[in-house]
N, C-alpha and C positions, 0 to 999 in steps of 0.2 A: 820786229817785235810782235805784229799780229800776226805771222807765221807760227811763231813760241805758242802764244795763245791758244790759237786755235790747235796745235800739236798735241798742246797738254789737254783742250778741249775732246779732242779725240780720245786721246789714250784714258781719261779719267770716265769717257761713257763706257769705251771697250772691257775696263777695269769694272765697272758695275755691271755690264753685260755678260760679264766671267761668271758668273754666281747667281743661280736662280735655289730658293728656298721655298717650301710650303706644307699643306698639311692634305692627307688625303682620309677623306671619311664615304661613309654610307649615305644613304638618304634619311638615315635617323642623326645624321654626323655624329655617328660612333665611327673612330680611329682605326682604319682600316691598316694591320700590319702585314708587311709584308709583299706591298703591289712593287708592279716592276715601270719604275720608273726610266724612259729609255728616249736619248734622242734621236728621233725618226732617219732611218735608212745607217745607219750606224751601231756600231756596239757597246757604245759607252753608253753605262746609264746605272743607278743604285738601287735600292732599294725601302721603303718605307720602315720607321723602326717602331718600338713596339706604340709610341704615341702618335704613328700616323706620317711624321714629320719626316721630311726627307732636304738635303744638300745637291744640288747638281753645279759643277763646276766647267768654266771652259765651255760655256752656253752665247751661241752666236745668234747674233740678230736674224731674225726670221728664222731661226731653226723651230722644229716642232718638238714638241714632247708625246710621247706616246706612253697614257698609264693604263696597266692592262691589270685584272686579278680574276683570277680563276671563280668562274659563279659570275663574273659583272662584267658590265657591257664596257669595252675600253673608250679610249677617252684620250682626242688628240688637241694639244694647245701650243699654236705658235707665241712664241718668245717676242716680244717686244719693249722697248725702252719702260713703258709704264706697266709691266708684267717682271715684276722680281721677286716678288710675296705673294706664292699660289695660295687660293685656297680649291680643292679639286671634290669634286661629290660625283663617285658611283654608284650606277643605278643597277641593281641585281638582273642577271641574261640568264642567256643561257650557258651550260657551262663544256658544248662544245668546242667553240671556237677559242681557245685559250693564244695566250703569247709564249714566245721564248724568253722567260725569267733570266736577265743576267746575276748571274751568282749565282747560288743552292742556300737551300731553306738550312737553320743552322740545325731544328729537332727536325732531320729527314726523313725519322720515321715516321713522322707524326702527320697526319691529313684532319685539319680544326672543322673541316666544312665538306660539304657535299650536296647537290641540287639532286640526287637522290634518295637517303633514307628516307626525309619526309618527303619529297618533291617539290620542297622549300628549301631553298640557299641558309639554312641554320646550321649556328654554329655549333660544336659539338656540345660544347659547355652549358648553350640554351638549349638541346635539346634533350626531351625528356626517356629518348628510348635510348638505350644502349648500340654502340657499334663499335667492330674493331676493322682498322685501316691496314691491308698489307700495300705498303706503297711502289711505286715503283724503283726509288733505290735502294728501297727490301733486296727488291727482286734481283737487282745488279748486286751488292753487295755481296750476298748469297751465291749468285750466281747461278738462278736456280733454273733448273732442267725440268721440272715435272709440277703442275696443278699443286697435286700433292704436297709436296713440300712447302708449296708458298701457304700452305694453310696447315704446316706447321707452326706459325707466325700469329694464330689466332688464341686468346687463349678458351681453354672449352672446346674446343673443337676435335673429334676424336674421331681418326679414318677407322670402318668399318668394312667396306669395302671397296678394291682396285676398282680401277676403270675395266667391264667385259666388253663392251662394245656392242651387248645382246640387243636387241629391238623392246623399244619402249622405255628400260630403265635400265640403258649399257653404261649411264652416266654413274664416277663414285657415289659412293654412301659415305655421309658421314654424320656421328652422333654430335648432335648439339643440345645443349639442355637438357639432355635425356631422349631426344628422340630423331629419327634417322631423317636425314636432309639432303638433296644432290644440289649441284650448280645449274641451276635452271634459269637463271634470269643472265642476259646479255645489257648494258647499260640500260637497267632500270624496265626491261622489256623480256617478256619470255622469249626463251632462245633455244633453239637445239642442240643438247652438248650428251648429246649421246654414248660417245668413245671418249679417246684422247683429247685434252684440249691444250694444244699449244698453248706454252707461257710467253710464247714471245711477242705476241701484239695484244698481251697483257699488259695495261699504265696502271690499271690496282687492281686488289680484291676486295671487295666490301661485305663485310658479316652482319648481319644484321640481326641480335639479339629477341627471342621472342616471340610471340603471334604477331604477325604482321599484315593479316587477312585484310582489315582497312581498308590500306592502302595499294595493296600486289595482290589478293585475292587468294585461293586456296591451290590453283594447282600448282602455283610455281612455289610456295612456302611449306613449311613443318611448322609443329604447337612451338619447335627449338626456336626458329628463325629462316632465314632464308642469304641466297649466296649468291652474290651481283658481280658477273666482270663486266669491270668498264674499261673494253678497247682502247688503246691509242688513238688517236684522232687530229686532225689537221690541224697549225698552229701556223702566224705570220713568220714568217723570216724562211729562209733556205738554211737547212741544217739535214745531217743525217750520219747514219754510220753503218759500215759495214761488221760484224762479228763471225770469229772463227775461232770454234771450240773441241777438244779431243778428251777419249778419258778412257778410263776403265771399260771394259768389259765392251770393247770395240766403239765406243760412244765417238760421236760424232757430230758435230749441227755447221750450219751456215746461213746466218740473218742480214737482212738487207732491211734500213729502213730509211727512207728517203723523205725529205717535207719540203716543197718548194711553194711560193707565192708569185704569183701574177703583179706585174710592172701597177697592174693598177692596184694591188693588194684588195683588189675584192674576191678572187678565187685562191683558194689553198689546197692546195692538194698532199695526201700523202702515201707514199706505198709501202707497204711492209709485204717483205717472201721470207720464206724461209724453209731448211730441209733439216730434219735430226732422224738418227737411226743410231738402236744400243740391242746388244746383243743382251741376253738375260744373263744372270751370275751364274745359272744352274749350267746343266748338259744342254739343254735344249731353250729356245724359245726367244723371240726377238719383238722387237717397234719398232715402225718406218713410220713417219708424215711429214708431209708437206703440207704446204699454207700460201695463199699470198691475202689480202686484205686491203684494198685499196681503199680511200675513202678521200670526202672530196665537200669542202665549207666553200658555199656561195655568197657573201654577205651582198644583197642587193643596193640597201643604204643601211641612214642608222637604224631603222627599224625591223628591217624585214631581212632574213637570212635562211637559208638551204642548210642542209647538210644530209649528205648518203652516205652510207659504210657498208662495204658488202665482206661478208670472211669465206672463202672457200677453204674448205679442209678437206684432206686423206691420210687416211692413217690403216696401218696394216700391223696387226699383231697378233703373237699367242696369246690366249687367255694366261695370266697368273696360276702358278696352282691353288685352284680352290679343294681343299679336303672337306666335302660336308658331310657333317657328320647325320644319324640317321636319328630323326624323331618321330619313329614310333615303339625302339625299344632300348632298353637298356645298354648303354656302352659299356664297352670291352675295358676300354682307358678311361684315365681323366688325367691325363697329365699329357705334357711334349714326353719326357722321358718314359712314359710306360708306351707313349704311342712306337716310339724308336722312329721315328718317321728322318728320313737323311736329308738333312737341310740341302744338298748337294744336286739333289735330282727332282727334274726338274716332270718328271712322272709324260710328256708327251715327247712331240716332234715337230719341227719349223712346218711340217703339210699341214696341222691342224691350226689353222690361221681362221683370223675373222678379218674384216676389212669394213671401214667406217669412212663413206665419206660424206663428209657433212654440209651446208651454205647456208648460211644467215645472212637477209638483207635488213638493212635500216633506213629509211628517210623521213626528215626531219621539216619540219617549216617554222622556224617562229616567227613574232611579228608580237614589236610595241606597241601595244594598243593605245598606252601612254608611258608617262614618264613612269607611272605604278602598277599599272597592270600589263603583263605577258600573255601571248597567247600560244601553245606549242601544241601542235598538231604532229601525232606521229603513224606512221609506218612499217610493221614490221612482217617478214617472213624467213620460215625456215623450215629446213629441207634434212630430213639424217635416212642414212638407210644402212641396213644391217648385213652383208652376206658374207659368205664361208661356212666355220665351224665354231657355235661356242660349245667349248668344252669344258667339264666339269669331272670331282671324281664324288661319289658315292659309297658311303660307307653301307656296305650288302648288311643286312638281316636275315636270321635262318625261321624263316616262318613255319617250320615242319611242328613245332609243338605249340601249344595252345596261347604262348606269349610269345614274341616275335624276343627274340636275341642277338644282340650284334656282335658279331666277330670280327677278327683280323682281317677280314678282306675290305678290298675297294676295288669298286666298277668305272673303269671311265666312261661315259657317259656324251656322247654329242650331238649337237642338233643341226643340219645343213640349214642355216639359215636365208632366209630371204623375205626381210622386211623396211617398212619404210614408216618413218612420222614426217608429214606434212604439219605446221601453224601458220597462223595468220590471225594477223591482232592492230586492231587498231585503237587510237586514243587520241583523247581531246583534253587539254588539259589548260586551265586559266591559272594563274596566280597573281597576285599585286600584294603591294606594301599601301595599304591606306591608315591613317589617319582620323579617326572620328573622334572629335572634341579632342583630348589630349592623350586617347587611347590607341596606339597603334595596333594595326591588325596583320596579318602575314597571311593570307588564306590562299586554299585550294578549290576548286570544284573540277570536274573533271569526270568521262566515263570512258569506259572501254569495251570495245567485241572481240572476244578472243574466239578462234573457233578452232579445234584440232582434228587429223586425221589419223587414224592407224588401221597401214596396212600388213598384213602377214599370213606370208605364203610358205613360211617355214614345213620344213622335216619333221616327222616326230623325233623324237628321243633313240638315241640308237644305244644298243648296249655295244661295247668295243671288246675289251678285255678284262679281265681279272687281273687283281694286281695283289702276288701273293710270295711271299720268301719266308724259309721254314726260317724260326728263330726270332728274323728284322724281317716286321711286316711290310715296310715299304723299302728297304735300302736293298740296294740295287737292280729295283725292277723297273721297267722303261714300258712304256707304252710301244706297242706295234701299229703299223701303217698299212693302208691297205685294205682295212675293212670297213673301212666307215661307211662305203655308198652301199656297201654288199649289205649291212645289216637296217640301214634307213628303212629299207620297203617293208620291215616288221612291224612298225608303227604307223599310225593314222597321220596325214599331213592337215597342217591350219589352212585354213583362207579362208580369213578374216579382215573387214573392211569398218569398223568401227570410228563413226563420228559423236563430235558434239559441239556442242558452243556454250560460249557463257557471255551476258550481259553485262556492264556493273555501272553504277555512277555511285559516286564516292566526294565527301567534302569533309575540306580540315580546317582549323584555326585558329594561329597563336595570337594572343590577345594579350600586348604588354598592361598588364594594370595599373602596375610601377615600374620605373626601368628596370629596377630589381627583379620580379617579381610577372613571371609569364604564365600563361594557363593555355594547354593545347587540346582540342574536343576534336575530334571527329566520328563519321557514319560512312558504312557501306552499304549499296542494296544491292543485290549478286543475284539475278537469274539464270541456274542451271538447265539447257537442255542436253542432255543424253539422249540421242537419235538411236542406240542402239548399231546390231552388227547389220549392214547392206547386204550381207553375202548368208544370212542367217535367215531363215522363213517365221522364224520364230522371233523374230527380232520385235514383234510387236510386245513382247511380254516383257521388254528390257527396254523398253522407250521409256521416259520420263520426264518431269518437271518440276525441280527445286526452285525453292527461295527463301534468301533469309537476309539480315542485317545482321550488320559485324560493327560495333561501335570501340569507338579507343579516348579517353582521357591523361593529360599528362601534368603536373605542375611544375614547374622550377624555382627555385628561391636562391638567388645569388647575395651571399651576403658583403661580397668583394666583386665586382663587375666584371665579367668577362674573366675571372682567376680564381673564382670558388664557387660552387653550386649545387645545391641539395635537390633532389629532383624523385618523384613518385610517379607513379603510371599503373596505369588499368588496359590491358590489350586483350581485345580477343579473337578466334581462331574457328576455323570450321574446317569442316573436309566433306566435301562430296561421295561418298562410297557407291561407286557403281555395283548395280545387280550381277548375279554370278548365276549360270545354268550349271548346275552340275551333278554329279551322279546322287542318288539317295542310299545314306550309307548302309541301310537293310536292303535296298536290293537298287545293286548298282546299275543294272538295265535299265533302271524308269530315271530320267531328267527332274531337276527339282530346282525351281528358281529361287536364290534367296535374295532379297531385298532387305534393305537397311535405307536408318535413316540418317539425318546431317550426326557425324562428331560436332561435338563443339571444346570447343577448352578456353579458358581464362586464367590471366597472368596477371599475378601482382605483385609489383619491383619497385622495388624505391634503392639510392644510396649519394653518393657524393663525387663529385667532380671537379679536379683541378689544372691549374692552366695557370703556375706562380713561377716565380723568379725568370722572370722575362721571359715567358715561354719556355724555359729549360725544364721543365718537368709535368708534364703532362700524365694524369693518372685517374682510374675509373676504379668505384668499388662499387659492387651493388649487391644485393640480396632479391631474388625472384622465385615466386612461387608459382608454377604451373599446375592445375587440375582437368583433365580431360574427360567427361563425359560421353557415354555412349560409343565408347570404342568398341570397334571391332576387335576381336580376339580370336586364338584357333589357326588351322591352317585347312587349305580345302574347306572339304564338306563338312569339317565340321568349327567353321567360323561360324559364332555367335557376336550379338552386339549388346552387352550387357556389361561390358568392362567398366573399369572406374579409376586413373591414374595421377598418380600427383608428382610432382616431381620438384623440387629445388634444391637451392642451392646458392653457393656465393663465387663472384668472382673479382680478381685483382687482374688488373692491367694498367702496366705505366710505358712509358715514353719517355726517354730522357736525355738532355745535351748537358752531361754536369760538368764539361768544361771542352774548350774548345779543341774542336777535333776528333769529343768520345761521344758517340750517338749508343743509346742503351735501351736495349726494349726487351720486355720480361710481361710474364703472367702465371697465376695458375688461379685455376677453378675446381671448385667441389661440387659435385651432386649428387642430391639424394635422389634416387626413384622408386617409388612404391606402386605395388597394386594394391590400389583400395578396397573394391570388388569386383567380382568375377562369379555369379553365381551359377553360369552354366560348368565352368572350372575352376571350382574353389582352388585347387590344388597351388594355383597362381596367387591367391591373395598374400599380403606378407612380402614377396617375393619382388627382386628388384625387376623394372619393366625390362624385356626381349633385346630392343633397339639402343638403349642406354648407356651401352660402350661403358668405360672405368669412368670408376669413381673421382680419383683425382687426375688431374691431368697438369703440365706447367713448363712452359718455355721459356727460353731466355737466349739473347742476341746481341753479342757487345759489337760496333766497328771503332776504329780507333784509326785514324787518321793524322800524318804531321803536317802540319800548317808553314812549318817555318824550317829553313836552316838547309842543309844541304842535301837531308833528307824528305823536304818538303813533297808531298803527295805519295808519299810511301805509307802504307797503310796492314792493317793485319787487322782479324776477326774471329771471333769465339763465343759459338753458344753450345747451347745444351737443349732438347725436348724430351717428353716423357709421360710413362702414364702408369698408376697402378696397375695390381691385376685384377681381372674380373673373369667370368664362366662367361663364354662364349653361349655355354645351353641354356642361359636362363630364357622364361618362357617354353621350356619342354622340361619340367622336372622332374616325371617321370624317365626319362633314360638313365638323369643323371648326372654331374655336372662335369665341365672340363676347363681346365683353369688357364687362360694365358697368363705368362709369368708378366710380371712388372717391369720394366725397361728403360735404361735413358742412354741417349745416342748424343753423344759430343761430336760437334763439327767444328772445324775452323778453315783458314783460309790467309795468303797473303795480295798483297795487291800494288801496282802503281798506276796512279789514274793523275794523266796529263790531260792536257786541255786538246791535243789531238790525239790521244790512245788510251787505251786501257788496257794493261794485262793482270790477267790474276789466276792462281792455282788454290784450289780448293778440296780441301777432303771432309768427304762426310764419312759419319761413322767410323772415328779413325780408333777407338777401341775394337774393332771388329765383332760386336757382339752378334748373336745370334737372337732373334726377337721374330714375334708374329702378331699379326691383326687375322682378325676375328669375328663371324655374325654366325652365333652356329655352322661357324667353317673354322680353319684354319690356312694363313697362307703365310708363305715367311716372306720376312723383308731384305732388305737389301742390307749387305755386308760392306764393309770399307770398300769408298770408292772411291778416286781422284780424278779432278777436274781442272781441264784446263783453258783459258775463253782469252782471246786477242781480240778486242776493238780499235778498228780506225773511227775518229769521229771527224768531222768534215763540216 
């Protein structure tokens, strides 16, 4: 009989030992959705739902729990008899060292949070600036092979130009808000992205709507915003996968990405390689790189943790055909069809190659100073350099009569290159969640030394060839080989050695008033020096010394917490304009230095943000108005600084899971750009700004996925992007203008995605249309192509 007893004594603790329950919040205990609730050394484990609350079942005596979320420090609690009603409070980290989430988030497109845009772990809803999230099963779903493309996925975002690879800004252009922007920042840190940038040891892209001087300072931002990749990075647990992918027009890749963890789980290491090569759609022209990116989380205890990341790149490619067109006289054409230019030909040859290889290092220290305040200390350098040929075509003018006139020709044009950017930037940065009387605060303080170098021993300019056919000015003429070294020694070579540094310290401040109800202020002070060129005798009349304050305010008003939020902001922006030696346009023999002073621009946005039906639909509207002062205008010698631009506009972007299995994401934007004044070139006022790219622009991205039945993880996908047309020559209107036509490019794709593979084929562009982008150039895009990608995951 006490045998029975005690049996059923046993079985009836094991029976409540089966089932541990609890709630996971923040240190505000606001209801943290979504942490991964995991029992330690195992892969069983659930997830938090939208109240916090999570179920774990089949929970053994002494087993541990491990709850991790992205942005906060994880959090391990053994199981025992008097532990079956958790309550769990995470403290906001850092947001390198993440976990392996079991499951997938249900809106996957959607990223609610980021220890980046402000430098604060705010949620999107609470924060007051605008951002769009390309995530990383964007990036899978899509399947996407080029930068480019992942920032099809933004809305506003309009490519102006390809990746050249050229020294100093071989990195794309692209128009945001009306004005041109490259990918300059590496997690939250300037980065050298000079050429091609591998999408594969891409985990997101971050847009970041705006002036955003603040915070990120002037070189790495536009008056638009600014463009942050954050790396993959090491995560607990052994996981990884191999991918192999083939396609169109000789394409090829093969990635490797491996994450393992130390027995003691204090080290994580993780290695990403990878190799891609695609022949160009024309007659001529190719990309090759390679990559590997290792990168490596020390967690020493719970306080204090390491992290390094280093990326090496190489990449080898033709330049794009750029057609620029000529501004200093009247065009021949304005149209693709009067130009007759043959989508087909590719105008060079695989010898006129440029080559990019790039290395960014990272290292990281944080350290809890307490429960509320963080300390992150960071580390960064990188290395780009430029050699080969970048080449270009130019559209010839006949200067023989009194006004320059542009004809049917074009010159290829290329530079033997041979240059280097060196950076180096360090930063110190505080944050805490405090408490004063019933008022929570979130702050920053924090400063930074960025110092940069630019070398360049380049070529001058070589003329090549003429490029001319009676009838069809460019159909079927090819560039010739062979002359390129012969004609270099006609022009003057660079060697230049150009330094500078900048200072900054910078402090921010969300200030809950009411839970409802946040106010965000912050200031920058930003010490420019400009050392001028080392290799210049003259360099003393180009040295200098800027300073100024960049101040930013934000409000938000939720009137459903955490699922509806009306939100306003004041940002503003600067730009440093370096002095220019250059010839005087009366008499080109004498040098003439011009100096300018700061741009400045301010932006005022306000709109609404939601975050309703359990997270299923996520969406940003907002209205912003930019006006920029003291712009530089003109080209050469004859930039002036007297301009005056404004620029707004509205933008819609949603995120959406409206039912299980369909992930939807969609946007489009409108802007206006004006020149206000220009009294050195009236001719501009009226007239939309240079950099501006089209007016409207608008994306859209469905995946669809089956959950259940025989066809379970079989999946298919369908979007659309797109953009009006705009004049490429706006900003020279005397020549004239030239109209890119309007475009939308449908992609889809099908897929199955097991829990050990993934295969999927993909076509983009599968109407084949013919379409070009655009900056006072012309270059055409890519026609139907198919893709095809095999994952092992492990």
């Amino acid at each position: 009989m006490k045998q029975t007893i005690l049996f059923v004594f046993i079985f009836i603790a094991n029976l409540v030992q089966a089932q541990i329950s609890g709630l996971v919040t923040d240190s505000n205990l606001e209801p943290l959705v979504g942490v991964s609730v995991v029992i330690k050394n195992t892969t069983t484990g659930v997830s938090t739902d939208v109240n916090g609350a999570f179920t774990l079942t089949n929970v053994k005596e002494n087993q541990v729990l491990v709850f991790s979320y992205v942005g906060f420090k994880s959090k391990e609690v053994r199981v025992s008899a008097s532990k079956q009603q958790l309550n769990i409070v995470l403290y906001e980290g850092n947001e390198l060292l993440e976990e392996i989430v079991v499951g997938t988030r249900q809106n996957k497109f959607s990223r609610k949070k980021s220890a980046y845009v402000a430098k604060l772990p705010l949620k999107n809803i609470e924060n007051a600036q605008v951002y769009n999230t390309v995530t990383e099963e964007l990036l899978i779903s899509q399947n996407v092979n080029s930068f480019q493309d992942a920032l099809k996925n933004v809305t506003g975002v309009d490519k102006l130009w390809q990746s050249t690879g050229r020294a100093g800004d071989g990195a794309g252009y692209y128009s945001l808000r009306g004005f041109a922007t490259q990918p300059q920042l590496v997690n939250g840190m300037p980065g050298v992205t000079n050429g091609f940038i591998n999408p594969f040891n891409v985990e997101r892209v971050e847009v970041i709507k705006g002036p955003s001087a603040t915070l990120f300072g002037s070189t790495v931002t536009s008056y638009g915003g600014l463009i942050n990749i954050v790396t993959k990075k090491p995560k607990k647990g052994t996981t990884g996968n191999i991918s192999l992918g083939g396609g169109s027009f000789n394409f090829k890749k093969m990635v490797l990405d491996v994450n393992t963890t130390s027995e003691s789980e204090k080290f994580s290491l993780r290695f990403n390689a990878g190799f891609q090569s695609e022949d160009s759609f024309q007659d001529a022209g190719f990309n090759e790189s390679v990559f590997m990116a290792p990168s490596i989380t020390y967690q020493v205890n719970d306080r204090l943790t390491f992290n390094v990341s280093y990326e090496l790149s190489a990449t080898e490619q033709t330049n794009p055909v750029f057609l620029f067109f000529n501004r200093y006289g009247p065009l021949a054409f304005n149209t693709v069809d009067e130009l007759n230019y043959n989508y087909d030909k590719s105008l060079t040859n695989n010898s006129v190659s440029i080559k990019n290889p790039t290395q960014n290092l990272r290292a990281e220290a944080v350290y809890k100073v307490s429960d509320n305040i963080n300390s992150q200390t960071i580390f960064s350098t990188g290395n780009a350099k430029s050699s080969g040929y970048y080449s270009y075509l130019w559209n010839f003018a006949d200067y023989s009569g009194a006004t320059p006139v542009g004809t049917p020709y074009f010159q290829i044009f290329a530079q033997k290159t041979s240059a280097e950017t060196n950076s180096l930037d360090v930063q110190q940065n505080f944050t805490g969640d405090l408490k004063i009387g019933n008022i929570r605060n979130r702050f920053l303080v924090g400063f930074d030394y960025l110092q940069t170098q630019s070398i360049d021993q380049s070529s001058g300019y070589a003329y090549i060839n003429t490029l001319t056919a009676q009838g069809d000015i460019l159909d079927g003429v090819t560039a010739t080989s062979g002359v390129i070294d012969a004609a270099t020694s006609s022009l003057s070579n660079s060697n230049t050695n150009v330094n500078q540094n900048i200072f900054s310290v910078y402090a921010s401040d969300v200030v809950n008033i009411l839970p409802e109800l946040s106010v965000m202020a912050g200031i920058r002070y930003d010490r420019f020096n400009y050392k001028g060129d080392k290799n210049d005798s003259s360099d003393d009349l180009t040295t200098y010394v800027k300073e100024t304050f960049s101040p930013k305010i934000g409000i938000v008003y939720q009137p459903i917490i955490d699922k509806l939020s009306v939100f306003a902001n004041y940002q503003n922006g600067f730009s440093y304009v370096n002095p220019e030696l250059t010839a005087d346009p009366s008499n080109p023999s004498v040098p003439v230095l011009l100096s300018f002073d700061l741009e400045n621009a301010d932006q005022y946005e306000g709109g609404v943000k939601t975050n309703i039906f359990n997270n299923k639909l996520e969406a940003t509207l907002s209205y912003y108005n930019i006006t920029v002062d003291n712009k530089v205008t003109g080209f050469g010698p004859t930039k002036q600084q007297d301009g005056k631009i404004n620029s707004q506009g509205v933008e819609l972007d949603v995120n959406a899971y409206p039912i299980n299995g369909l992930n939807v994401r969609g946007g489009i934007a409108y802007n206006d750009s004006e020149v206000l004044a220009s009294p050195s070139q009236p001719f501009l006022v009226g007239r939309r700004f240079g950099e501006a790219g089209a007016e409207i622009t608008y994306n859209f991205f469905a995946d669809y996925r089956f959950t259940t039945g025989i066809v379970k993880n079989l999946g298919g996908t369908f979007g659309f992007n797109g953009a009006s047309d705009y004049n490429a020559m706006e900003g020279y209107p005397y020549v004239g203008e030239f109209t890119i036509p309007a475009y939308t490019i449908f992609n889809a794709g099908v897929y199955y995605d097991h829990a050990k593979f993934r295969v999927g084929i993909n076509v983009n562009n599968f109407t084949d249309e013919q379409y070009y982008k655009g900056w006072s150039t012309l270059t055409p895009q890519m026609p139907r192509a198919f893709y095809g990608n095999l994952t092992y995951k492990f």
